[in-house]
N, C-alpha and C positions, 0 to 999 in steps of 0.2 A: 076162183083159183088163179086164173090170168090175167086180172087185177092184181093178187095179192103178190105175182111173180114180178111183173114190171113194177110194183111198190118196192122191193129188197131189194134189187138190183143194184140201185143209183147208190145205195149204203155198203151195198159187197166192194164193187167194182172201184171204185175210188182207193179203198183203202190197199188194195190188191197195185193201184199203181203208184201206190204212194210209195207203200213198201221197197217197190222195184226204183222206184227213181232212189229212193237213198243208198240202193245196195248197190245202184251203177255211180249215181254221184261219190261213192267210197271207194269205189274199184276205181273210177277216172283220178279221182284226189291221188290214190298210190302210186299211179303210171305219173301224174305227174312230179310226187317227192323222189320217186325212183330217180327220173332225169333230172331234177335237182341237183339231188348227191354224187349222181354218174358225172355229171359235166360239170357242174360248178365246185368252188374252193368250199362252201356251206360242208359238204358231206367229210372234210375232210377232219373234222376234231372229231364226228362219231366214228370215221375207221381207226384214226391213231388211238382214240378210247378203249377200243374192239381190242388190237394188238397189244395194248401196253396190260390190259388184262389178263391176255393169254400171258405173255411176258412174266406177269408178276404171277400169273398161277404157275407155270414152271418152275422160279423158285421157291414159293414155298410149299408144291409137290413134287419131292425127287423122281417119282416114282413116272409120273408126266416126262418130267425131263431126261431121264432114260428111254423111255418111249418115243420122245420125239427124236431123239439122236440115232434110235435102232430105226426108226420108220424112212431118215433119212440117209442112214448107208446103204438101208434094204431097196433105196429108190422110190418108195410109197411116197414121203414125203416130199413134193417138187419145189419148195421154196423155204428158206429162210424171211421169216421176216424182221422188216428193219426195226432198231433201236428207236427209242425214245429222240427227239429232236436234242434234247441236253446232253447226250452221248457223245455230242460229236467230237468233241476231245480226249473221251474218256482216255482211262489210264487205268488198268484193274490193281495190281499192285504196287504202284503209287496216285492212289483215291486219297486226295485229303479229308474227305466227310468219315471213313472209314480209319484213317493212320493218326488222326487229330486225338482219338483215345487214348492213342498208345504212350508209354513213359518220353519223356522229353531226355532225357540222360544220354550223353552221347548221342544225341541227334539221330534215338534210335526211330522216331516214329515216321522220319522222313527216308528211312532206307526201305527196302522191299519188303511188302507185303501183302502178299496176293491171297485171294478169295477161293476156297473152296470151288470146287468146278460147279457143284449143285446151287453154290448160294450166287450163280453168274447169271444173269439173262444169257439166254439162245439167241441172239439176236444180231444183225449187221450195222455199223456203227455209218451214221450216214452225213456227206459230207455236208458243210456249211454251205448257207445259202448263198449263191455267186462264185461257187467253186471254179474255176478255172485250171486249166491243165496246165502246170508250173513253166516260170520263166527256163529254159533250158540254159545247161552249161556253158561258156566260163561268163555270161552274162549275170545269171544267177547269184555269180557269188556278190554282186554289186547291185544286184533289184530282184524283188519278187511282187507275187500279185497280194495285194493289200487284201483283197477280199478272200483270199484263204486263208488267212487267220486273224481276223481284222481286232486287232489287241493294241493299243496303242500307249500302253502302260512305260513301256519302256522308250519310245521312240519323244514321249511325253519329257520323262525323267534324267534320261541320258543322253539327248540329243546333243547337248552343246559339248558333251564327251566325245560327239564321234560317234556313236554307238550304231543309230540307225534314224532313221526321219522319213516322213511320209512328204511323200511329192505325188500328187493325181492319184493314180490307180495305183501306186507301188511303194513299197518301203524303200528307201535305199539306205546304202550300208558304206559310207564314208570309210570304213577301216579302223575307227579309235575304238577305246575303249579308258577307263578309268584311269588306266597307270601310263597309258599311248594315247592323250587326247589330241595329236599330230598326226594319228595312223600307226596302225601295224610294220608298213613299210622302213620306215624311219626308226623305229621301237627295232627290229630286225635285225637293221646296220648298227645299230648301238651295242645289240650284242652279240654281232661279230665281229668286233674288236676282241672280244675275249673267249668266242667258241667257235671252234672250225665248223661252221654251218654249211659254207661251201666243198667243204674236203671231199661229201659223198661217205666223209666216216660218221654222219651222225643219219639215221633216216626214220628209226620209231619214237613219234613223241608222244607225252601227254599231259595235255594243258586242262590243269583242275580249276575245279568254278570258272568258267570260260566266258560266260557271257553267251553270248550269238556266235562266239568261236571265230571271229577275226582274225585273231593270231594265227592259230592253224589252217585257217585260209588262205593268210597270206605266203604261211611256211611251204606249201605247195608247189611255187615256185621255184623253190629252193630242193625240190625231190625229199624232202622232210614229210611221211607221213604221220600226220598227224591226230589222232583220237582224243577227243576234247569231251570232256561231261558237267555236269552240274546238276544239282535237286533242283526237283521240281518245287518251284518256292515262289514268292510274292511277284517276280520278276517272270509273269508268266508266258511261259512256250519257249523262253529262251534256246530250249533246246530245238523244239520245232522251229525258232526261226534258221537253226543252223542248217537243218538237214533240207529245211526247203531252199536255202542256199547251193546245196551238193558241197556240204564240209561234212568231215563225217564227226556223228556225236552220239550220244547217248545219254540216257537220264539215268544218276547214281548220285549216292551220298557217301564220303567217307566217314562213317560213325562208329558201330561198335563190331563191324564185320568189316575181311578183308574185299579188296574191291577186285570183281571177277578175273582178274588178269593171274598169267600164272609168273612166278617169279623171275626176275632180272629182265624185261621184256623192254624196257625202256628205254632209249638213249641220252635222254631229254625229257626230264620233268619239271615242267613250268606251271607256278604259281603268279598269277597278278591281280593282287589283291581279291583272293580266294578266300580271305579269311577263316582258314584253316588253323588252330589253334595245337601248331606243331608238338610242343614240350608237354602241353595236358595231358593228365591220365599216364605220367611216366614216362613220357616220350610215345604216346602209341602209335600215332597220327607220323611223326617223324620214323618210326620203324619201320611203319608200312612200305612209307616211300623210298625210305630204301630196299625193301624187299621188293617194290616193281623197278626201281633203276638198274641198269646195267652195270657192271663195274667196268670203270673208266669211264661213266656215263655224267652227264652233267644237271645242277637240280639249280633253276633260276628261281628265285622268289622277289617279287616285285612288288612295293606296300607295305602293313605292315605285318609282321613288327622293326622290320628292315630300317634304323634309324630314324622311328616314327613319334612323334612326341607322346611326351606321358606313356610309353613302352620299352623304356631302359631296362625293365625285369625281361620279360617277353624277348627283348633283341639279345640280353645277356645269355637267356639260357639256349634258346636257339643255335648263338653261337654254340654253347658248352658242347651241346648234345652232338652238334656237327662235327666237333674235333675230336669227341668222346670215341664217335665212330671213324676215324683220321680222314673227315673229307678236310679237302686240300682248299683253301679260301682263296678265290682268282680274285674274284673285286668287289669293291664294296662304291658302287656309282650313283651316288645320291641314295634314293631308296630301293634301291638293286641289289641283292646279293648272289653272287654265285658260285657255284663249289664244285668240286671236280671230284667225286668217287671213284675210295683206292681200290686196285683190281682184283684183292685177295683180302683173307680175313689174318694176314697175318700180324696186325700191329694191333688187332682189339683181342682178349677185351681190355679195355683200359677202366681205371678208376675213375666212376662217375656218380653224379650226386645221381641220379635216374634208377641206378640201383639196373641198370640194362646187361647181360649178359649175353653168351652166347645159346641159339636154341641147342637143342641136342641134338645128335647127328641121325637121328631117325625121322626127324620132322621132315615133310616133301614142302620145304617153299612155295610149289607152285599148284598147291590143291586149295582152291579159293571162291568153294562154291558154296554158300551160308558156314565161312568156317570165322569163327571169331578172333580179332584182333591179340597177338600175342602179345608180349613183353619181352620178348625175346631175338637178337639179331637173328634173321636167315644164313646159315653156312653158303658161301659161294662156293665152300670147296663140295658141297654137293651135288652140283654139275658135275659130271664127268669133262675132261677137256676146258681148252680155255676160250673161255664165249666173251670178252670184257672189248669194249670201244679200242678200237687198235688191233686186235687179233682176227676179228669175222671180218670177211673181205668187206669191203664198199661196197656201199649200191652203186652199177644194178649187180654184180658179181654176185655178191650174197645170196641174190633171187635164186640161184640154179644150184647152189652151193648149199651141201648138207652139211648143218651144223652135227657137233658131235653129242648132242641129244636127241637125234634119231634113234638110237642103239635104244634106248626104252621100248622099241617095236622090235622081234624078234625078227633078222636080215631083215634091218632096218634101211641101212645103204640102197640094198637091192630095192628093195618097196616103196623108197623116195625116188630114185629114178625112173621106174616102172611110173610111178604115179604121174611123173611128170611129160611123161612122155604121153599115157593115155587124156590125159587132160591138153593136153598140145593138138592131139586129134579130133579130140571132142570138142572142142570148141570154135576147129575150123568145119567141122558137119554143121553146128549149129549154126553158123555164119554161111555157108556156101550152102547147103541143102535146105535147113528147115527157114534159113531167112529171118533169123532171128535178129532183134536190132540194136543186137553187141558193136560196140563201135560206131555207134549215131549218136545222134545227139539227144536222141530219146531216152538214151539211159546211161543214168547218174552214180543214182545209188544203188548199189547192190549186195542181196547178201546169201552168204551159203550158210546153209542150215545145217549141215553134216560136212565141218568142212577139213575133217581128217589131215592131209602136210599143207593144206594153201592150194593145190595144185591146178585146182579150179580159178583162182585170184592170181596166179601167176604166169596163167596164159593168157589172160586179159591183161598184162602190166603196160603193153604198147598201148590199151585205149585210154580214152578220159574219163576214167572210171573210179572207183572204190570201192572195194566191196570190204563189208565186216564176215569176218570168217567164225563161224559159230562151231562151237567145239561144246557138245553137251558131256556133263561129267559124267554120266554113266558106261563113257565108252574111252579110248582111251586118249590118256590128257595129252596132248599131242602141239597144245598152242603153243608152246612157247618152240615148238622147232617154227610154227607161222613166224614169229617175232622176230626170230633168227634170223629169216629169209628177208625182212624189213619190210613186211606185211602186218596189218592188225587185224584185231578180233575180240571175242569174248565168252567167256564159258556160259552157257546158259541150257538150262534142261525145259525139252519144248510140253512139256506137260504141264509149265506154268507161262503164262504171258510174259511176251519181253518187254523191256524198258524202254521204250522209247513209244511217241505219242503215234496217232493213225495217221495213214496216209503217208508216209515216210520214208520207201523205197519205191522205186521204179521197179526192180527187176528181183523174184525169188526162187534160189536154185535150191534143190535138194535132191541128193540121193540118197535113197532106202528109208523112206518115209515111213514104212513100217518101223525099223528098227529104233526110230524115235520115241515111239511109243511101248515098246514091250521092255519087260524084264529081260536082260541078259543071260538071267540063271534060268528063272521059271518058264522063261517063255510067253507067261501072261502078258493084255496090259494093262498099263502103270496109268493108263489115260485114253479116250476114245480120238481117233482121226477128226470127225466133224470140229471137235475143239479146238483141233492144233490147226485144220483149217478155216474156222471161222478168225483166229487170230494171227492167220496169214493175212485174211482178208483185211482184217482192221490196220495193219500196219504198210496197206499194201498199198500206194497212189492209184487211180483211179487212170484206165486204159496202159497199166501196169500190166507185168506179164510176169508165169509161173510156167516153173520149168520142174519135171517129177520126174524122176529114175527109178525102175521099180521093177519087181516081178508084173505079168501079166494079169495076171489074179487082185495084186494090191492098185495097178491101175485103174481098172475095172471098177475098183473100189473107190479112188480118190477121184473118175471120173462121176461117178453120184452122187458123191456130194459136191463137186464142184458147180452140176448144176443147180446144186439146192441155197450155194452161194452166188449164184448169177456169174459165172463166170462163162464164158466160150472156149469152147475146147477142141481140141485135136491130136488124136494119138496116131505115133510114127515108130517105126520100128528104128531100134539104134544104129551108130556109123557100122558100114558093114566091117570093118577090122575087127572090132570090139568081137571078145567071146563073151560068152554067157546068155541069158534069154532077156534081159532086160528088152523094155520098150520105152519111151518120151510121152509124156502130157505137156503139152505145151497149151496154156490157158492165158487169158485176155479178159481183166477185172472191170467191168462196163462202167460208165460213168452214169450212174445212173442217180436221179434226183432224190429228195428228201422225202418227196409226195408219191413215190413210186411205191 
């Protein structure tokens, strides 16, 4: 028997440690891949795999992606995760893989259109490799850091224009541009010979198809504010190279919809060589513009069809249409034309081949939010009072001066003063108490989201600043008293993403962030908070700051998701004058990497 026991042994006991050394050799192997992946770049294409999955399973299960947006205001959910590495410029409704379907007619597939909330990734748009925290102002408008948007498309193509050119680490931006290959500067003086730029009586412009926006960078000087756009098109970021400048811009197309602005808002509409195809489609293109020009206001066109060869049709009817509607012809300077708009409608309509009439007097000019393109002049006489170049005081007067299209708010007068005077208060709290870094040079761009008479942008006018003033349609259209005051803006409803690319403002103010989001009538909402903040975050520069005005309740609220957007946060109670219960979120958007 004790033979037979030490004979089995040497056959058990072997295989007993064979066993064990494989199951410890598999346990060591995982402790070692674990710190593989934990410390080395190796583990980083299986996390970004992990995420892009979740990512793509939330849109094609809605049901997921209400879940993960309820999980995240409820606080359960503590992070958003980042985007896909190809995000980093996204654009949700202007995506050319998505808008490239659409009918090409009137240049409709390059105007807005945006994506269903459910058919969005969840996700933080994360910035380019070598991102750096932008050249600050008024250096900016002359260099920025190459490695934020390292596109070289244009600097390649229009360098010997002026346009922009790369030196070491930075683009620079000589001033020219196609129709100014000598500079903005120059281009400027040229035509002030023929419009009072100096006077102080001309101060809202806007410069279409702009380029990089030179022009209205250079018009700055001149207390000419200016809002410059252009589609997003072959010639890419153009826009983003403006706004990384601190010129203000926005991305738009003028196609087969009117462009967000509310009627007469303009003093100054310049075209150089925008190639806008004014007299098509019955003069459309040409009506518009004068539905944003002010009357008395002036419209430069520089290029063609301006005495352009092989466009004797094109320069003919352009004329027509401009005398059609009695603009007054100043000069005509090589390829330069420019016209002076009369202050009333009383010498149209006139006989014209365009077949152009007047609208009818119930049309509201300035409601221009997906509304489409008329055929028909806008009534000036549908202003109340006279708003035309020459009558609204000068800037800076204008600025404090209620135009006579406040009366569209019930004691209108009264609630323009009031307004300006609480924003006069509020914005020295913010500056003296919360230390907010209004008037540094940390902050450029800015913009209000709820931004009712300006009166927020009109206590800031002493800094070096800009802000765009967002007037959503659902509440009341109020922007053209901003444009009045010689401030700009644009209508836009924060339920869908705005136009302009990420990372693009410094600084985002809003008050009553709830009511951005609900029905007016119902009460319901029309769209969930984490989306309208995750598309703060995208448009927002990196150690950029948010500012939220709000009941205690929707704080509370906008403070959970803010950590679930990596922001830093701090809630303050408001300046003690101010009545009501309002409180401050003041939040600081991290800079955080691609790999994070």
């Amino acid at each position: 028997m004790g033979n037979q026991t030490n004979q089995e042994s040497p056959k058990k006991h072997p295989q007993k440690w064979k066993l064990l050394d494989i199951i410890t050799s598999f346990f060591f192997f995982l402790i070692i891949l674990f710190l593989i992946l934990v410390f080395t770049n190796l583990g980083d294409p299986l996390a970004d795999t992990g995420r892009q999955t979740l990512l793509r399973s939330s849109i094609s299960d809605p049901k997921q992606r209400v879940n993960m947006v309820a999980a995240i205001e409820e606080g359960v959910r503590k992070k958003i995760e980042k985007c896909p590495d190809d995000y980093v410029d996204y654009m949700p409704c202007e995506d050319p893989k998505r808008n490239s379907q659409l009918s090409r007619i009137m240049n409709f597939y390059r105007e807005r259109h945006c994506p269903k909330p459910e058919e969005e990734p969840l996700c933080l748009i994360p910035p380019p490799k070598g991102y750096m925290v932008p050249v600050q102002w008024p250096q900016s408008l002359h260099k920025i850091w190459h490695s934020n948007m390292p596109y070289n498309k244009i600097a390649d193509r229009k360098g010997h224009q002026g346009w922009m050119k790369i030196e070491g680490q930075h683009f620079i931006f000589p001033g020219g541009g196609t129709m100014f290959p000598d500079g903005a500067v120059q281009y400027i003086k040229k035509l002030a010979q023929y419009i009072p730029i100096k006077s102080g009586g001309l101060r809202t412009a806007l410069d279409m198809g702009c380029g990089v926006a030179s022009f209205g960078g250079f018009l700055l000087s001149e207390n000419i504010m200016t809002l410059s756009f252009a589609p997003r098109d072959s010639h890419k970021s153009q826009i983003q190279f403006a706004l990384e400048r601190g010129v203000p811009a926005m991305v738009a197309m003028l196609g087969t919809r009117r462009l967000p602005f509310p009627a007469f808002a303009f003093d100054l509409v310049h075209c150089s060589r925008c190639l806008i195809p004014f007299t098509a489609y019955n003069a459309s293109y040409f009506i518009e513009v004068n539905r944003l020009l002010r009357p008395g206001g002036y419209l430069v066109i520089s290029g063609p069809p301006v005495q352009w060869a092989k466009q004797d049709k094109e320069w003919a009817d352009l004329q027509a249409i401009a005398s059609a509607l009695c603009y007054e012809l100043i000069v005509v300077d090589g390829n330069t034309a420019i016209w002076k708009k009369p202050s009333g409608d009383a010498c149209f309509p006139n006989q014209n081949v365009f077949g152009v009439r007047l609208c009818d007097e119930s049309d509201d000019p300035s409601y221009a939010w997906y509304f489409n393109l008329t055929k028909c002049v806008s009534r000036t006489s549908f202003v109340k009072g006279d708003i035309s170049v020459g009558a609204i005081p000068k800037w800076p007067k204008r600025l404090t001066k209620a135009s006579s299209r406040v009366t569209q708010i019930n004691n209108g007068l009264d609630v323009f003063e009031a307004d300006a005077k609480r924003w006069a208060r509020r914005i020295e709290y913010y500056k003296n108490s919360l230390k907010l870094k209004l008037g540094t040079p940390a902050v450029r761009n800015i913009m209000d989201m709820n931004a009712f008479f300006g009166g927020f942008a009109a206590a800031l006018s002493s800094d070096p600043v800009w802000v765009m003033n967002v007037v959503p349609p659902h509440r009341p259209l109020t922007l053209d008293v901003i444009f009045d005051r010689g401030l700009i803006g644009v209508y836009h409803d924060w339920c869908e993403p705005f136009s302009t690319y990420p990372r693009t403002y410094d600084f985002l103010h809003v008050t009553g962030i709830e009511s951005l989001i609900k029905d007016s009538t119902s009460g319901e909402n029309r769209c969930n908070l984490v989306d309208v903040m995750v598309e703060m975050d995208r448009i927002l520069r990196p150690e950029g700051t948010v500012v939220v005005r709000d009941n205690p309740e929707v704080i509370d609220k906008v403070s959970r998701v803010a950590r679930a957007v990596r922001w830093t946060t701090a809630i303050h109670e408001k300046e003690p004058e101010s009545n009501g219960g309002d409180r401050i979120l003041v939040a600081t958007k991290t800079l955080w990497k691609a790999d994070h």
